[in-house]
N, C-alpha and C positions, 0 to 999 in steps of 0.2 A: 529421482524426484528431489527438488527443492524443499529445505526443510531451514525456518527460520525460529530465530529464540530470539526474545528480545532477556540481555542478561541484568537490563536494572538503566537508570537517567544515563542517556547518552550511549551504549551501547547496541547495536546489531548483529546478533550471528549469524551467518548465513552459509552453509551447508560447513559448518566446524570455525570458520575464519569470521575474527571480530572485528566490524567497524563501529567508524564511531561519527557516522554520517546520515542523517537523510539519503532512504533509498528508494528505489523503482527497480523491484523483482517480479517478476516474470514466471508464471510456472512452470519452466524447464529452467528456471535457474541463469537465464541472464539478468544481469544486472548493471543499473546506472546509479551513478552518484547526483542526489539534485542539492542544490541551495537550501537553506534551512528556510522553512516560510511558515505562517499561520493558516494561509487559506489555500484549498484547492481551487484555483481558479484555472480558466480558459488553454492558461499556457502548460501547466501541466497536464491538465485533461489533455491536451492534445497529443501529448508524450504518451501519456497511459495506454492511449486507443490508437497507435500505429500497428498495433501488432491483431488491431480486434479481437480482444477479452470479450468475454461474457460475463464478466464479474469484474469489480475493482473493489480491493478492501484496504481500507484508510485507517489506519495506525495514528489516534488523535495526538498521541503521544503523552507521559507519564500521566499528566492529567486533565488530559483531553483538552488540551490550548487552540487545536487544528480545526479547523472548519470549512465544510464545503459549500462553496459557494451558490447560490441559489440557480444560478445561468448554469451551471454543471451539471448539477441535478436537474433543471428541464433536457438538457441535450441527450444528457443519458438516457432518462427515460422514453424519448424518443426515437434511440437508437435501441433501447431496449436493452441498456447493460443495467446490469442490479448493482447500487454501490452498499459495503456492508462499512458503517464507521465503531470504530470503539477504539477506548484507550490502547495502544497500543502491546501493553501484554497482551489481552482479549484476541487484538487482530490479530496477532501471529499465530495465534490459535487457527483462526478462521482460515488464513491463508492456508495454513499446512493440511486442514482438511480439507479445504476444497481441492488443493491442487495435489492430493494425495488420491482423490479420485480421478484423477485425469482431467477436469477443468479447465477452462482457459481464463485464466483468473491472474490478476494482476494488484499487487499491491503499493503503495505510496505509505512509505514506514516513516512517520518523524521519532526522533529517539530521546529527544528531551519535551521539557515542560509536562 
């Protein structure tokens, strides 16, 4: 199981190794490196749901700067995935619980602001 810590502005740990990137993990522990950005829009979304998650949880980052786009949040919810936002400590919370129960749950971690 994938287990993420966020250790403070700018950093990501993800199962022991620190980065210092915007990421997109996966509840078995793949992962991708994205561009740093403010908003969840269309073309991440579309990254996030290749693998069909039932869950996405969005890491707003330190002080919650991140926001998801309102077109993201209609398509989700028509596809019927649940997105959970919060400051990024919070989300990696979120993440490790859900995908600690077997989940298919995908996260979008920003690491700063």
């Amino acid at each position: 199981m994938v287990k993420l810590r966020f250790e403070g502005f700018g950093e990501l740990v993800v199962d022991g190794k620190i980065y210092y990137s915007d990421m997109i993990v996966w509840w078995d522990g793949e992962k991708e490196f994205v561009t740093k950005n403010h908003i969840l829009d269309m073309q991440i979304f579309s990254r996030l749901i290749r693998r069909n998650p039932r869950m996405i949880v969005v890491g707003t980052g330190h002080q919650g700067c991140v926001t998801v786009s309102d077109d993201v949040k209609v398509l989700a919810k028509e596809k019927n995935i649940k997105i959970f936002e919060d400051t990024t400590e919070n989300a990696v919370e979120i993440f490790n619980g859900l995908a600690g129960t077997g989940k298919k749950v995908v996260a979008f971690i920003h690491t700063t602001c």
